[in-house]
C-alpha positions as CSV (number, residue, x, y, z in Angstrom):
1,X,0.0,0.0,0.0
2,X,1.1,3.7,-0.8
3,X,2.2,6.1,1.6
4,X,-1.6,7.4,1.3
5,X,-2.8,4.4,2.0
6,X,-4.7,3.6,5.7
7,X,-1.8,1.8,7.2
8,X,-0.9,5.1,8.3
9,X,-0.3,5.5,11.9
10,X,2.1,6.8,14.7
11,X,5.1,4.6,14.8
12,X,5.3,4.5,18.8
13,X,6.1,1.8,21.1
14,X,2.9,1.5,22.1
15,X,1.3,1.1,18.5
16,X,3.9,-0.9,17.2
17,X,2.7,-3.8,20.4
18,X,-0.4,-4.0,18.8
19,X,0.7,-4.9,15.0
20,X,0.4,-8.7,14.6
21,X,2.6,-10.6,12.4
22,X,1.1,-11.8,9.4
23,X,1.2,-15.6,8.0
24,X,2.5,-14.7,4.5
25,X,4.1,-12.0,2.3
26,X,4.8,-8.4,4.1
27,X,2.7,-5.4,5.1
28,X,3.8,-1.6,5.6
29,X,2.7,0.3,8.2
30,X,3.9,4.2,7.4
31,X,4.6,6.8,10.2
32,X,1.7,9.6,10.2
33,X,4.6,12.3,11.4
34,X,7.7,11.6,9.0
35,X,7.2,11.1,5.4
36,X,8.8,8.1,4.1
37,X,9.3,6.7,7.5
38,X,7.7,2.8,7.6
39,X,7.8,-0.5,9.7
40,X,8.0,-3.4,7.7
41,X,5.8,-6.5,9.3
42,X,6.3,-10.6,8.2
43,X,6.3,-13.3,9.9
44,X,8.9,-13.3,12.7
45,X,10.1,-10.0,12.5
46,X,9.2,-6.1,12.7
47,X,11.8,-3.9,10.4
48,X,12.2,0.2,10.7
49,X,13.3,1.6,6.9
50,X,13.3,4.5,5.3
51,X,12.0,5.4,1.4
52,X,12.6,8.4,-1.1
53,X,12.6,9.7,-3.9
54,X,16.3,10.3,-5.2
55,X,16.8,12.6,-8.8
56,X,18.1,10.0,-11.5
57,X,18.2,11.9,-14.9
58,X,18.9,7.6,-16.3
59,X,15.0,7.7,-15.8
60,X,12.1,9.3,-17.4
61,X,9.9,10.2,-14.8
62,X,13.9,11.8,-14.0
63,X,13.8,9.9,-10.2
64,X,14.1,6.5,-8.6
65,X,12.5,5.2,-5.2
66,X,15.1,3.9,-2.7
67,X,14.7,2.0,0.2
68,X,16.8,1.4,3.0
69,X,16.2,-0.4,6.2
70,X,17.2,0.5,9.7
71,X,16.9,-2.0,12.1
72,X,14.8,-4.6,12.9
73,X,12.4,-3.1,16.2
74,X,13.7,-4.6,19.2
75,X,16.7,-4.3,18.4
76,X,15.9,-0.8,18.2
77,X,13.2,1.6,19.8
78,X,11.2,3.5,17.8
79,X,12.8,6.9,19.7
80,X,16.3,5.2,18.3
81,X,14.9,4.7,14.7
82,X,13.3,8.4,14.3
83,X,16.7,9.7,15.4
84,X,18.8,7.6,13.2
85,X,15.9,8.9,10.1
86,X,16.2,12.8,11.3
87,X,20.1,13.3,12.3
88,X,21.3,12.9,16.1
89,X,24.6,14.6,18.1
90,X,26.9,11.9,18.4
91,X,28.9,11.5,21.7
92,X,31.4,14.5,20.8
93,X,28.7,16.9,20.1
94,X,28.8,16.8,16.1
95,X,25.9,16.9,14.4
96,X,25.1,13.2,12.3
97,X,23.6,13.1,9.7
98,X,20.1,11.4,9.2
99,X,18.9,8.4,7.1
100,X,16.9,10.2,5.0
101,X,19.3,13.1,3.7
102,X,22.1,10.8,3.5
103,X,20.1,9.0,0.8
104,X,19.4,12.1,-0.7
105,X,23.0,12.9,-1.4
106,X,24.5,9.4,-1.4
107,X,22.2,7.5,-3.7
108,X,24.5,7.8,-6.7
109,X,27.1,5.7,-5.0
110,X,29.9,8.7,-5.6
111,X,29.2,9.1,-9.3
112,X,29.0,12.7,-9.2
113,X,31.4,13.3,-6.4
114,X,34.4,14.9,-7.8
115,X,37.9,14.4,-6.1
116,X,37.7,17.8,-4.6
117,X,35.0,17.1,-2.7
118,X,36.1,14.4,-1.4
119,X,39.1,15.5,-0.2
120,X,36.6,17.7,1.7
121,X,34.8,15.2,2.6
122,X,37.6,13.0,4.2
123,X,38.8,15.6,6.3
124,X,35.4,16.5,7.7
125,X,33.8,12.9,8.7
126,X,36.8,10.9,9.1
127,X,38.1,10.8,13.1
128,X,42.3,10.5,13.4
129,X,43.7,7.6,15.3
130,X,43.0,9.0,18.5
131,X,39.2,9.7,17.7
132,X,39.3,13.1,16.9
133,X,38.8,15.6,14.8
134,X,41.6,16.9,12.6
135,X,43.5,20.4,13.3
136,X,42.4,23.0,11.1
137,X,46.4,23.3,10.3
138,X,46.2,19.8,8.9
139,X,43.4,20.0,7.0
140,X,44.4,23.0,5.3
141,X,48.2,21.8,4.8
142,X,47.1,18.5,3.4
143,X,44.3,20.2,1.5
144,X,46.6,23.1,-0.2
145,X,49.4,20.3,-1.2
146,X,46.8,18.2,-2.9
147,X,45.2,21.1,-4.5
148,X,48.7,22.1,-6.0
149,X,50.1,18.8,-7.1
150,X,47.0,17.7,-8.7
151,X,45.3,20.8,-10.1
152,X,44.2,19.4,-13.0
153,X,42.6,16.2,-11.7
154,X,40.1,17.9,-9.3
155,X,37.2,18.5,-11.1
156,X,37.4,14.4,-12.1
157,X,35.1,12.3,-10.5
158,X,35.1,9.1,-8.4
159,X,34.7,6.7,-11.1
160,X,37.0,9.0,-13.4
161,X,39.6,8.9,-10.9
162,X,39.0,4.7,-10.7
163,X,40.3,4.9,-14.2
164,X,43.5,6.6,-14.7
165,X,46.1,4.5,-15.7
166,X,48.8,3.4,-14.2
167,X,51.2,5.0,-17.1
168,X,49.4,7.9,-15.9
169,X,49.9,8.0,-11.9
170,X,53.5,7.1,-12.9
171,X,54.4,9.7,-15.0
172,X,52.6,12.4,-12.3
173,X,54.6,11.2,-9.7
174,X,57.9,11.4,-11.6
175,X,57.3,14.8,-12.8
176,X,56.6,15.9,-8.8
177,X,59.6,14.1,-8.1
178,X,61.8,15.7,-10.6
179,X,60.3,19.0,-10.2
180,X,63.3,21.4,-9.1
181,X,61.0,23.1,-6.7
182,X,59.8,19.7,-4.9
183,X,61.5,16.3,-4.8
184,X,61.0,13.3,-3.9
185,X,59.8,13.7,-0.2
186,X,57.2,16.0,-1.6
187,X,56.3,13.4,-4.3
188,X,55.8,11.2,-1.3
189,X,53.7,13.2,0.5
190,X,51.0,14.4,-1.6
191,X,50.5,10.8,-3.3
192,X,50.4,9.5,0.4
193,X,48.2,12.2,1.1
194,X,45.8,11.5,-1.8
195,X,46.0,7.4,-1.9
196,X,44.2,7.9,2.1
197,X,42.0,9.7,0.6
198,X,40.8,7.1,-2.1
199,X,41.1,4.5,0.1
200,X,38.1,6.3,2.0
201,X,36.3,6.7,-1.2
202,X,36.6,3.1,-1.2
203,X,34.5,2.1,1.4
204,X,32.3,4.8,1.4
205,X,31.5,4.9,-2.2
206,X,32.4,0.8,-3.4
207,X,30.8,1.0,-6.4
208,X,32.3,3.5,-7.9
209,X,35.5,3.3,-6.7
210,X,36.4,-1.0,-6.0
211,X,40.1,-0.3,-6.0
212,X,42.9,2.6,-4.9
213,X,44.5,3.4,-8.3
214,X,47.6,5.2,-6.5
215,X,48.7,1.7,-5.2
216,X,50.6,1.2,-8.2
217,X,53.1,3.6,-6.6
218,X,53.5,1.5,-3.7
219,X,53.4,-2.1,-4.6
220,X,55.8,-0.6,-7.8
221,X,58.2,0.8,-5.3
222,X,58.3,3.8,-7.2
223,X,57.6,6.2,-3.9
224,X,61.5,6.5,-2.4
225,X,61.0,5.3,1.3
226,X,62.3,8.3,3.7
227,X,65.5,7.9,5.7
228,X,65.2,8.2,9.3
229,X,66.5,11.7,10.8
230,X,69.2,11.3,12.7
231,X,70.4,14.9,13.8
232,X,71.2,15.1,17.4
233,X,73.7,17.2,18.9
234,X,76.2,15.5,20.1
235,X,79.8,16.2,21.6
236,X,81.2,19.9,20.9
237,X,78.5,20.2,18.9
238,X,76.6,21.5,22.2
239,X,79.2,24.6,22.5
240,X,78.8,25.2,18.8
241,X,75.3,25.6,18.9
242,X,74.9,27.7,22.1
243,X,78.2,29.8,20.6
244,X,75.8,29.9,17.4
245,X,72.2,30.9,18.8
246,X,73.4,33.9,20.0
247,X,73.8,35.4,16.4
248,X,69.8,35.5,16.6
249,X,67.7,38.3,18.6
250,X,66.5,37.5,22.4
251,X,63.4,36.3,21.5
252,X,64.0,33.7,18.8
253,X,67.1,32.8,20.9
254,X,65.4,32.0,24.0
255,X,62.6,30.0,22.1
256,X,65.3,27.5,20.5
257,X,66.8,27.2,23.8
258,X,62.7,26.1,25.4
259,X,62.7,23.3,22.6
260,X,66.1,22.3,23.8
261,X,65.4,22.6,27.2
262,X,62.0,21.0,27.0
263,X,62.0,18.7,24.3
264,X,59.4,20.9,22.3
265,X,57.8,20.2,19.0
266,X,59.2,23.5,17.1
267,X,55.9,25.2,15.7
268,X,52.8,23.5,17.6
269,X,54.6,23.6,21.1
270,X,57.6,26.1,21.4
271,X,57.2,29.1,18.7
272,X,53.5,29.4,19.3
273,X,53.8,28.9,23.0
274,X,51.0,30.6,24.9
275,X,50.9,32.5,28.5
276,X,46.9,31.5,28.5
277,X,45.4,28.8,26.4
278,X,41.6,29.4,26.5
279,X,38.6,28.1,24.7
280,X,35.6,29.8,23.0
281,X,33.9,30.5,26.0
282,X,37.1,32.0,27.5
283,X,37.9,28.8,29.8
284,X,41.4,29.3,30.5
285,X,43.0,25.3,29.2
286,X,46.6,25.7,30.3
287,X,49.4,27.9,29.6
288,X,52.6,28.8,31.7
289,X,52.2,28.9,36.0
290,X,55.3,30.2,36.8
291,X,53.8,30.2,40.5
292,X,53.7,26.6,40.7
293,X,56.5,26.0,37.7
294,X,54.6,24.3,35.7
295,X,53.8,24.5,32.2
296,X,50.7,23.0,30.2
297,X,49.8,22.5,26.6
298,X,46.1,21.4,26.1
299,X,46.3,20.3,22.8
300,X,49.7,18.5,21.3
301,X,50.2,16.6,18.2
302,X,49.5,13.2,19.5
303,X,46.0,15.5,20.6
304,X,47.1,14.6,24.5
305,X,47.9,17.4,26.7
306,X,51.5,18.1,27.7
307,X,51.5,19.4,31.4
308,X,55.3,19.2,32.8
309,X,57.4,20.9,35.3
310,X,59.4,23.7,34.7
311,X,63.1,24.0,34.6
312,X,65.3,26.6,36.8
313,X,66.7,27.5,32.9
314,X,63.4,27.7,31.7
315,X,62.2,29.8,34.7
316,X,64.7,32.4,33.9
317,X,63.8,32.5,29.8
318,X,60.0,32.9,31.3
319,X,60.2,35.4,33.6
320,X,63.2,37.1,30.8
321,X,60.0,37.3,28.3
322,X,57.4,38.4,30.9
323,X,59.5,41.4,31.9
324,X,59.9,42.6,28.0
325,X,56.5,40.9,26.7
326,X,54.8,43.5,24.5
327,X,51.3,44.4,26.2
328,X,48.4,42.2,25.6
329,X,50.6,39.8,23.3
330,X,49.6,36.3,24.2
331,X,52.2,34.9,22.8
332,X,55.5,33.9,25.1
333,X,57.9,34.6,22.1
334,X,56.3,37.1,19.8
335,X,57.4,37.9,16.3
336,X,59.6,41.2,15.9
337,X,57.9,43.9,13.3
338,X,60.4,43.3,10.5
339,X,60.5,46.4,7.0
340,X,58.5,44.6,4.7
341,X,57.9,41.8,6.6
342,X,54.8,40.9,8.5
343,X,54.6,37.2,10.6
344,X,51.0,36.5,10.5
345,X,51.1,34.1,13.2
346,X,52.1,37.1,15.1
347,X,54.9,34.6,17.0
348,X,58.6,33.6,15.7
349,X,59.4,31.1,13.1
350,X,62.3,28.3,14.1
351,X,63.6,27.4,10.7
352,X,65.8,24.6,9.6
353,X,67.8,26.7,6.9
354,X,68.5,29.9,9.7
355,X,69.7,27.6,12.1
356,X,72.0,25.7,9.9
357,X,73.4,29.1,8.8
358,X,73.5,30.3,12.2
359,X,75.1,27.7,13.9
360,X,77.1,25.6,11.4
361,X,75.5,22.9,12.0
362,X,73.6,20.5,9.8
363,X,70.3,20.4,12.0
364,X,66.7,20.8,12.1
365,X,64.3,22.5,14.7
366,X,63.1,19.0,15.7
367,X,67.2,17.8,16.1
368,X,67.0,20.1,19.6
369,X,64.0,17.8,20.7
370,X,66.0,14.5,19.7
371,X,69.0,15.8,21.6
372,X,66.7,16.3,24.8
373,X,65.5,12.9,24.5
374,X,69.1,11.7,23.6
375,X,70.5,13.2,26.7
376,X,67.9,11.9,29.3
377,X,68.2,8.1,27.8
378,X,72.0,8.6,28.3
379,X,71.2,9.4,31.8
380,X,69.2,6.2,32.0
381,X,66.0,8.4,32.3
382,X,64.5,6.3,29.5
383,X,60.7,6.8,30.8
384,X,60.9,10.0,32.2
385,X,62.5,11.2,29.2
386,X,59.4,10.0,27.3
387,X,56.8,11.8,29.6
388,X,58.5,15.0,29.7
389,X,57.7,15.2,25.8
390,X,54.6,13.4,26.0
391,X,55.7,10.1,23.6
392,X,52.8,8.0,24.4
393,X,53.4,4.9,26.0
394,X,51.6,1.7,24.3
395,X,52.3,-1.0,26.8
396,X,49.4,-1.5,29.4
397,X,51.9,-0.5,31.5
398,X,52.0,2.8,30.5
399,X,48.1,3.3,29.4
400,X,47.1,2.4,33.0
401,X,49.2,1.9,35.5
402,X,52.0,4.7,35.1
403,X,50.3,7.2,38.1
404,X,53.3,9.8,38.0
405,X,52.9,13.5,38.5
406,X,54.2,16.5,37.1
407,X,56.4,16.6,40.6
408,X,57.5,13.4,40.0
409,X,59.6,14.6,37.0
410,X,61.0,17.7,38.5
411,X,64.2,16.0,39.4
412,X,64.5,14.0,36.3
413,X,64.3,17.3,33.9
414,X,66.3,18.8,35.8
415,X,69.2,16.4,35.7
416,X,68.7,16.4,31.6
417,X,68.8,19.8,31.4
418,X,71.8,20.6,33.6
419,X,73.7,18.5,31.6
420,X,72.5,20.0,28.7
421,X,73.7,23.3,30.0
422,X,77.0,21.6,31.2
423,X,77.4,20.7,27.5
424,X,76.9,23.7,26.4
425,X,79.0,25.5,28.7
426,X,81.8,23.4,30.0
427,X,82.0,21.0,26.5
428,X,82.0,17.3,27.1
429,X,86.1,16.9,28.5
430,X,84.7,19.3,31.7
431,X,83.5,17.5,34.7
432,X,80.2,17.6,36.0
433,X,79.5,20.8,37.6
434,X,76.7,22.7,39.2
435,X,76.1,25.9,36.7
436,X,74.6,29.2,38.4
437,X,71.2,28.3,36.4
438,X,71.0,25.0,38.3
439,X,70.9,26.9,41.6
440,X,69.7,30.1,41.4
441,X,67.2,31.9,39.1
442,X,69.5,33.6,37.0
443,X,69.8,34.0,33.5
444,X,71.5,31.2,31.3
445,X,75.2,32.9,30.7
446,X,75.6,34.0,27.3
């Protein structure tokens, strides 16, 4: 019977009792509220689905009916079914999107979805590994590189995607690799970018897309694996870098010495370092306590806070960059006006190529946060090390039963760091020795 018909009644727990099952065939019973809502009834069972109407220019009345079921009732409650037909907020808040428009826009199995929007689409349904959402900085990082590399391929849909050639995704990925402006980590990053993205469109969209075209470049070996970075001070190398840092101003000075000193990530955690992190509704997160020493991060790249002690080196850089903090900056190392020139992070930028120039040395940013680990390990502080920059521990071990608190690795960071500062100082033939910023709250000698 049509939606029209008399089986047309309030799908409610207490209606739904009162339907018998019927000996043979099936009968419809449609909800008097939400059009194109129904309960299925046979024999044994009771099943929620949902019909429309979906535009399919392949037909001449220029639609199709679809049909999709639910759940059988029972297994869900009629409350559960309308919400999973309507839309629901899921357990972090974000709106889901219902049965019915998710027909409406999914019926052509990805047909019509170019590869532009489903780049968009990956990056605003699918969770990361830890369940959340992705940073806005990753989304339009990964978003711009695809864009560039493959410009001309956007506009092509699903099933045209499907079909480009291996001779084709070849020849792309050597000209990215041969570009003078790119290379072959760059050529590895956007086709590792873009084959997570089809391999999405695969299991969202099977019909249209049944396999990942960009595997070719894997199982080929054609992507050039990258080498593991191994840049760690070491040695003199300690003396060369503090002799080297101070050819930069204050501020950028002191914020390479807090990734040293704390094992920082160089953008996320050090150069955009905070006084007050707050949310939209001005809830202060974290930030630096110099009260109670502590510093916290709310939101790190592993998406786990980093809350850690404080340092009596990284005490004086703090209270250094207090004293001269511009008004009202919230930033703990903000950008300097430059002629010409204007930051608009509104914080300094630790970069690879100025350090290298700088110090002589053939290191990047994230080297300073290898040498902190380096050093702690060499100290036999293996899992302190680990805590103090927030490498997450996988053993069950270290997901449940590691209790320590941020005073429980106030000794430990500071053992790392004074012999950091010994390095740097004294060189590694000098004994051990107990530098003023060990002891008192002065200022790390320059």
């Amino acid at each position: 019977m049509n939606r029209n018909g008399s089986n047309r009644i309030d799908l409610i727990q207490s209606e739904i009792k009162k339907i018998p099952f019927i000996n043979e065939g099936q009968k419809v019973y449609w909800d008097a509220t939400i059009p194109g809502f129904g309960l299925l009834v046979g024999k044994r069972s009771k099943t929620f689905f949902i019909q429309v109407d979906v535009k399919d220019s392949t037909k001449k009345k220029g639609f199709r009916t679809v049909k999709k079921a639910i759940g059988r009732y029972g297994d869900l409650t009629p409350e559960q079914a309308r919400k999973l037909v309507n839309g629901h907020h899921d357990q972090f808040g974000d709106f889901v999107v219902g049965k019915r428009h998710e027909l409406k826009l999914n019926t052509d199995n990805g047909r019509n979805i170019t590869l532009k929007e489903m780049v968009k689409a990956y990056f605003t349904e699918k969770r990361t590994h830890y369940g959340e959402k992705h940073k806005l900085s990753t989304v339009t990082g990964y978003t711009r590189i695809i864009e560039h590399h493959f410009a001309s391929w956007l506009h092509l849909t699903l099933p045209e995607i499907a079909k480009l050639t291996p001779e084709t995704i070849i020849a792309r990925h050597t000209q990215i690799e041969n570009h003078e402006d790119h290379g072959p980590f760059a050529a590895r990053n956007a086709f590792v970018m873009l084959t997570a993205v089809i391999n999405y469109a695969t299991v969202k969209y099977p019909s249209s897309v049944r396999t990942n075209p960009f595997n070719v470049l894997r199982l080929g070996k054609h992507i050039r694996p990258v080498k593991r970075r191994t840049e760690c001070l070491a040695g003199e190398d300690f003396r060369v870098f503090h002799d080297g840092i101070k050819k930069f101003n204050e501020i950028t000075r002191d914020a390479y010495l807090m990734c040293l000193f704390h094992g920082l990530r160089a953008t996320s955690e050090a150069a955009s370092l905070r006084w007050e992190y707050k949310n939209e509704n001005g809830k202060i997160l974290g930030g630096i306590d110099l009260e109670k020493e502590e510093m916290r991060i709310p939101d790190t790249k592993n998406r786990l806070p980093l809350h850690v002690p404080l340092c009596r080196q990284s005490l004086a850089i703090l209270k250094r960059r207090q004293a001269k903090n511009p008004e009202g900056n919230p930033f703990v190392f903000p950008s300097l006006p430059r002629p010409q020139c204007v930051n608009k992070t509104g914080h300094v930028r630790l970069m690879a190529a100025e350090l290298r120039a700088k110090t002589g040395l053939n290191l990047t940013v994230h080297a300073l946060r290898r040498s902190f680990i380096t050093t702690g390990k060499k100290l036999k502080l293996h899992e302190e090390a680990d805590r103090l920059t927030n490498h997450v521990d996988s053993s069950v071990t270290g997901r449940h039963y590691d209790g320590r608190e941020v005073d429980d690795l106030r000794q430990p960071l500071q053992a790392i760091v004074n012999e950091i500062e010994r390095l740097m100082i004294e060189g590694v033939k000098a004994k051990v020795v107990q530098l003023a910023t060990a002891n008192a709250k002065d200022e790390l000698p320059r």
